[in-house]
PDB file of N, CA, C and O in Angstrom:
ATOM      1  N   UNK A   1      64.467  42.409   4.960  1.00  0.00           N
ATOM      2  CA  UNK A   1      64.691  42.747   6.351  1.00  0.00           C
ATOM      3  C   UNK A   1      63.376  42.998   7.075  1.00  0.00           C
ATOM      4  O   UNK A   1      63.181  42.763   8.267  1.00  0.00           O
ATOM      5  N   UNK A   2      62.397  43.562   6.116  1.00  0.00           N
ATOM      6  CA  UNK A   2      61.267  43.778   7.327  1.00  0.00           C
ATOM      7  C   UNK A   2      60.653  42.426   7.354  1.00  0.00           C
ATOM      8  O   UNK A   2      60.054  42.311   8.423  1.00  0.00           O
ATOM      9  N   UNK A   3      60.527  41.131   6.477  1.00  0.00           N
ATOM     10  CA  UNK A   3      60.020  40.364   7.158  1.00  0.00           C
ATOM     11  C   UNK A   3      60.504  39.828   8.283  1.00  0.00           C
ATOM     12  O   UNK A   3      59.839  38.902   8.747  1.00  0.00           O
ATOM     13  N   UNK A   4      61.614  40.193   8.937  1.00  0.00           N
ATOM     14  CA  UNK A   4      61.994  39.184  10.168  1.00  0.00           C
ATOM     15  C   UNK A   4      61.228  39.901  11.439  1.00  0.00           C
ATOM     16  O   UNK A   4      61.259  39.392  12.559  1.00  0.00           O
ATOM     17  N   UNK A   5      60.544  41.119  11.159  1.00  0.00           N
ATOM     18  CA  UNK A   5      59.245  41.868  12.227  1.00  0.00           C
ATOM     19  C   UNK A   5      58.013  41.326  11.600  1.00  0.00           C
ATOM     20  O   UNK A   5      57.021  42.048  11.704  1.00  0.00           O
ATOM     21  N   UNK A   6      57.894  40.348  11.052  1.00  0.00           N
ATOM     22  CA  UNK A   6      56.510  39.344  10.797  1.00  0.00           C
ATOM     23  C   UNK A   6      56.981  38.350  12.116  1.00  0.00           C
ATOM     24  O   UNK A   6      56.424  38.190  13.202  1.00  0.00           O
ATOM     25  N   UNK A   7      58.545  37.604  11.431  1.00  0.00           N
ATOM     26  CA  UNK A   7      58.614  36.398  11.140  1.00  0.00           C
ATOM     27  C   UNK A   7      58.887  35.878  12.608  1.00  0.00           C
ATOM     28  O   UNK A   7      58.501  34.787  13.030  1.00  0.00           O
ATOM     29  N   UNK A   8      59.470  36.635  13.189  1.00  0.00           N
ATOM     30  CA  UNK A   8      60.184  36.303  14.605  1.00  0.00           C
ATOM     31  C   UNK A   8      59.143  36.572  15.484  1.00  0.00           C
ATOM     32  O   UNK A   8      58.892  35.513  16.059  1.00  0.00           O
ATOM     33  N   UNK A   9      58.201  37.713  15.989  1.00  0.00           N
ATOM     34  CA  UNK A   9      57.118  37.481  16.827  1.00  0.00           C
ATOM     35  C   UNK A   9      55.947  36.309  16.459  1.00  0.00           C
ATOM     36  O   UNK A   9      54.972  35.975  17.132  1.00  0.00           O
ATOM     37  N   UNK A  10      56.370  35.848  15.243  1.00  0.00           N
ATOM     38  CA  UNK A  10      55.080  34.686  14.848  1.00  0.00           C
ATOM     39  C   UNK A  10      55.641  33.164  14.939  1.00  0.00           C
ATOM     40  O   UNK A  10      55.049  32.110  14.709  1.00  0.00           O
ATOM     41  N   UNK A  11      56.845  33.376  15.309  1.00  0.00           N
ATOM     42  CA  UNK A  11      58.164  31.789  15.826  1.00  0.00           C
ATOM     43  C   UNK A  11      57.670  32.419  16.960  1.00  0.00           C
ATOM     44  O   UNK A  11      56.508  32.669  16.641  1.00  0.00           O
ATOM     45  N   UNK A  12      57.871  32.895  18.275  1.00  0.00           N
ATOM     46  CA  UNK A  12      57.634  33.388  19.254  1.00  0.00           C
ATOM     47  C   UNK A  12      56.277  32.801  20.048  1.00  0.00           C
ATOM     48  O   UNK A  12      55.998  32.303  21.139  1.00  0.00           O
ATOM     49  N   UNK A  13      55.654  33.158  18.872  1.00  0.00           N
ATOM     50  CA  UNK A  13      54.517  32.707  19.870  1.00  0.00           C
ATOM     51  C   UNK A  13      53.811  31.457  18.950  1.00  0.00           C
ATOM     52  O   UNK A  13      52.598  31.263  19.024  1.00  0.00           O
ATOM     53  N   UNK A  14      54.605  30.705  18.159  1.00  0.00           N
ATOM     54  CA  UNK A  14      54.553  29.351  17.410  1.00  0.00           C
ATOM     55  C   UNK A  14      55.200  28.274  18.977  1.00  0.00           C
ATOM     56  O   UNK A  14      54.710  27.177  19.244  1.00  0.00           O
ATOM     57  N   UNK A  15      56.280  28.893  19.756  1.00  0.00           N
ATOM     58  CA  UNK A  15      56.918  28.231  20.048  1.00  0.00           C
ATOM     59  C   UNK A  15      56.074  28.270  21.591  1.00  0.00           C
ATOM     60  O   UNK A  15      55.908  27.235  22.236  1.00  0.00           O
ATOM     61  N   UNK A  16      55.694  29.303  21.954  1.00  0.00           N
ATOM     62  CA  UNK A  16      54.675  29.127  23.289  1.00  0.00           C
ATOM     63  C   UNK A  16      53.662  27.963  23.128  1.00  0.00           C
ATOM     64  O   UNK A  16      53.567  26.955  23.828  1.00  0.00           O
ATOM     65  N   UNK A  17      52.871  28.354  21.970  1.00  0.00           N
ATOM     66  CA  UNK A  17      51.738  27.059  21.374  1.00  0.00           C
ATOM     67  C   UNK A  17      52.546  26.148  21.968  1.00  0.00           C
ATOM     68  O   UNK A  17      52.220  25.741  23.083  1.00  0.00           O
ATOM     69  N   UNK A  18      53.488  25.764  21.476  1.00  0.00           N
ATOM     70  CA  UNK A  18      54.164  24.013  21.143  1.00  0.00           C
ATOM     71  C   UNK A  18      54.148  24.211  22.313  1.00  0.00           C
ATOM     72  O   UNK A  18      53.160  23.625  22.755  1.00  0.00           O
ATOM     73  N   UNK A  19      55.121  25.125  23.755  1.00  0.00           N
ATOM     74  CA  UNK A  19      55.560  24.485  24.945  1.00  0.00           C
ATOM     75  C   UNK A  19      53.940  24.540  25.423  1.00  0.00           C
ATOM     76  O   UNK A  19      53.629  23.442  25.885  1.00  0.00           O
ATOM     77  N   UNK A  20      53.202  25.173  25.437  1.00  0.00           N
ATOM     78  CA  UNK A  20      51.666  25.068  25.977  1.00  0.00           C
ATOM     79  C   UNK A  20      50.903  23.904  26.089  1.00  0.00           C
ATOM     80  O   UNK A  20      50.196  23.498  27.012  1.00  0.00           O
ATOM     81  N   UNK A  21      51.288  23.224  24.490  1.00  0.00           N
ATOM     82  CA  UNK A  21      51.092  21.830  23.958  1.00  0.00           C
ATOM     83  C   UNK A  21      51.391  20.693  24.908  1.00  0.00           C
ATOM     84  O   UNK A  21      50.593  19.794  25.171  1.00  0.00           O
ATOM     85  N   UNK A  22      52.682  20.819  25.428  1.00  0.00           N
ATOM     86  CA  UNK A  22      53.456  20.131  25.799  1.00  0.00           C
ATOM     87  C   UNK A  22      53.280  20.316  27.594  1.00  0.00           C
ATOM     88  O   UNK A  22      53.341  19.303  28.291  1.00  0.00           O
ATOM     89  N   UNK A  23      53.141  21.182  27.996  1.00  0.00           N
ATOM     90  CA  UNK A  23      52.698  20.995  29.187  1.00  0.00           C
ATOM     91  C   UNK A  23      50.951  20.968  29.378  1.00  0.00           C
ATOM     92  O   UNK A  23      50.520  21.208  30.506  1.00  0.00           O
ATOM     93  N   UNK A  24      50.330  20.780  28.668  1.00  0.00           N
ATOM     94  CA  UNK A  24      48.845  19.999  28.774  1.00  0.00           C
ATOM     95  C   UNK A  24      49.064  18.676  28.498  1.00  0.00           C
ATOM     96  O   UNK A  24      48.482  17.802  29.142  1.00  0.00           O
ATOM     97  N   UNK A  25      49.758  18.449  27.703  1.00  0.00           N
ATOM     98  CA  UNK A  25      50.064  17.151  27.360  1.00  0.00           C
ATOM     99  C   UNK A  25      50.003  15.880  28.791  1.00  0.00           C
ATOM    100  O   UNK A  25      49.263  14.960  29.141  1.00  0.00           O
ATOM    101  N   UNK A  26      51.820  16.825  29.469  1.00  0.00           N
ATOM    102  CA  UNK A  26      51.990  16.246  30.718  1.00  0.00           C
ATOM    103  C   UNK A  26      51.306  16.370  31.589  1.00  0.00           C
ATOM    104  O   UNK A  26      51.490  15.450  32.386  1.00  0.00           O
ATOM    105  N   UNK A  27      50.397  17.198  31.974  1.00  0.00           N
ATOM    106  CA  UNK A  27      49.705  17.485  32.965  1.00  0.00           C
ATOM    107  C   UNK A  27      48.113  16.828  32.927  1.00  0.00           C
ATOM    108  O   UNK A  27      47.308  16.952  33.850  1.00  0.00           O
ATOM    109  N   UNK A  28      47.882  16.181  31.782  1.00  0.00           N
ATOM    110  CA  UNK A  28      46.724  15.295  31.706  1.00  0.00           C
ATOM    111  C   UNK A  28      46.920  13.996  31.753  1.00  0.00           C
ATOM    112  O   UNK A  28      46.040  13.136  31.790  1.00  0.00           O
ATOM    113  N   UNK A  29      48.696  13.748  31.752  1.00  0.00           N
ATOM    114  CA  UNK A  29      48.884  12.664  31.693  1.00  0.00           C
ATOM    115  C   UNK A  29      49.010  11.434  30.963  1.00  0.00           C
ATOM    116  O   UNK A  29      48.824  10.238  31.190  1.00  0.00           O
ATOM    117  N   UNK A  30      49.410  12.183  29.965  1.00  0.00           N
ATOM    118  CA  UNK A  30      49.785  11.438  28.678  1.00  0.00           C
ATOM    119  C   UNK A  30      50.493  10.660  28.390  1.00  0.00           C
ATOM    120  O   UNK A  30      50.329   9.746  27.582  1.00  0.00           O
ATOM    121  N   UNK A  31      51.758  11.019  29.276  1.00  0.00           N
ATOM    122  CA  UNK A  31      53.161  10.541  29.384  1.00  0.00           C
ATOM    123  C   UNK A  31      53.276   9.897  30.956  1.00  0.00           C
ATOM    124  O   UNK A  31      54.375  10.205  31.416  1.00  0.00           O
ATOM    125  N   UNK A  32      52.658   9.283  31.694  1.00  0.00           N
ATOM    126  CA  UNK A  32      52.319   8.237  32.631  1.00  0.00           C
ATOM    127  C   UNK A  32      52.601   7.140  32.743  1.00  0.00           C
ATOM    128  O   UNK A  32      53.139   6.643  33.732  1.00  0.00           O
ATOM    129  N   UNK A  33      52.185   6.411  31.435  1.00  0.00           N
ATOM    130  CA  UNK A  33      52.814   4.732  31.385  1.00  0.00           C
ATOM    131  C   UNK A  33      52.837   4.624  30.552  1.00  0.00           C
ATOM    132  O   UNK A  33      51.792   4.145  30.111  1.00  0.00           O
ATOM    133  N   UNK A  34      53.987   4.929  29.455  1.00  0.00           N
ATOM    134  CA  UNK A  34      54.333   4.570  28.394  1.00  0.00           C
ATOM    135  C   UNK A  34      54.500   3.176  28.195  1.00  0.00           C
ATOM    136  O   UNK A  34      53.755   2.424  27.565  1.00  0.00           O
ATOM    137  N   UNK A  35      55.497   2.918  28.763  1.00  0.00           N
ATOM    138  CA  UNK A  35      55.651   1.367  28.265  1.00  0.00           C
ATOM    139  C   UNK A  35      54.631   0.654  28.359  1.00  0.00           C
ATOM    140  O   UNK A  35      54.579  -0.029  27.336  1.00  0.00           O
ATOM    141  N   UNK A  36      53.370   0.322  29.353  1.00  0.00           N
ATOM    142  CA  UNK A  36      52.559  -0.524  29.401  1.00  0.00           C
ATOM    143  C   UNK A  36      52.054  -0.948  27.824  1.00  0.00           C
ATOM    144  O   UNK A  36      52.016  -2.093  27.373  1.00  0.00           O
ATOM    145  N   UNK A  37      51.651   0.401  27.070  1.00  0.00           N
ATOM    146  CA  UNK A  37      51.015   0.312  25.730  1.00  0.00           C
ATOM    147  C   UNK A  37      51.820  -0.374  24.720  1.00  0.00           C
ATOM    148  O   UNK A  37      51.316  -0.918  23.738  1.00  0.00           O
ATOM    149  N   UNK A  38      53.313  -0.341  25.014  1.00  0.00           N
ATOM    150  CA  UNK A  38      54.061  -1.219  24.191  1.00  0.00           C
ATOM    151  C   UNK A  38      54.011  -2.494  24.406  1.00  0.00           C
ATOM    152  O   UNK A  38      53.998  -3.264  23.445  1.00  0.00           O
ATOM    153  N   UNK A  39      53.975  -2.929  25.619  1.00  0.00           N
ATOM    154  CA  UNK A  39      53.933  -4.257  25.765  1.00  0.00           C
ATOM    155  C   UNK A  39      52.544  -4.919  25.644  1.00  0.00           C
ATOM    156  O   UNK A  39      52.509  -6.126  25.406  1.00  0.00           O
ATOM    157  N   UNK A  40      51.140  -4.067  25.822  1.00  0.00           N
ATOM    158  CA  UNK A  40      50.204  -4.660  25.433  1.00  0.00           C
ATOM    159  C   UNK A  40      49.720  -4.969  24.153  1.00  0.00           C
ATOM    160  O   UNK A  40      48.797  -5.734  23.873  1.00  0.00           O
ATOM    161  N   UNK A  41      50.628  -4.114  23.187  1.00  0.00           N
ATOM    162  CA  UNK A  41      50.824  -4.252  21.429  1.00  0.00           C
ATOM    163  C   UNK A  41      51.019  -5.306  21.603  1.00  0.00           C
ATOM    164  O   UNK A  41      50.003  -5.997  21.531  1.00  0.00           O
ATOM    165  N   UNK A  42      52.382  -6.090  21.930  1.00  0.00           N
ATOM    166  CA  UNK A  42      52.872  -6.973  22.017  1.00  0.00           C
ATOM    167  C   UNK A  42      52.378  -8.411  22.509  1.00  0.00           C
ATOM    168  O   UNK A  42      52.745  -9.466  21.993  1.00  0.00           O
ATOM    169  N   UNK A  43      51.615  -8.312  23.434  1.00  0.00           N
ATOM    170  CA  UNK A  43      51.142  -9.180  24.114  1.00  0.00           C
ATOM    171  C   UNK A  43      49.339  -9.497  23.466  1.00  0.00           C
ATOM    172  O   UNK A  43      48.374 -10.135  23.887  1.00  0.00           O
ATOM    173  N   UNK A  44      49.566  -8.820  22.501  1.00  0.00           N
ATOM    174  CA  UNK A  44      47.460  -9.007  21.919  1.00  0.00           C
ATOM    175  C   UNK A  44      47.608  -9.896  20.667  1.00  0.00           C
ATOM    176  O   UNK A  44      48.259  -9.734  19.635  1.00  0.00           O
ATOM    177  N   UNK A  45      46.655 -11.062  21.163  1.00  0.00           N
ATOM    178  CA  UNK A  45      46.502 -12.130  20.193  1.00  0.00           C
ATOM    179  C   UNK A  45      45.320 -12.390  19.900  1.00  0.00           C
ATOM    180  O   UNK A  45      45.067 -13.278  19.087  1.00  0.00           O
TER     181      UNK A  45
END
């Protein structure tokens, strides 16, 4: 029982990281033009 006063403030702020992650992510623009990069896979000879 006392580990879930480790375990749960350290998911807590595991899970801020990730959304933190995730809005730098979008906000630099990561997620902009996805598809282009698929189709230029596609299109390189």
């Amino acid at each position: 029982m006392e580990i879930l006063y480790l375990l749960i403030p350290l998911s807590v702020v595991l899970v801020f990281f990730i959304l933190g992650g995730l809005w730098w992510a979008i906000h630099r623009g990561q997620f902009e033009d996805i598809e282009s990069e698929g189709e230029r896979i596609l299109k390189d000879t």
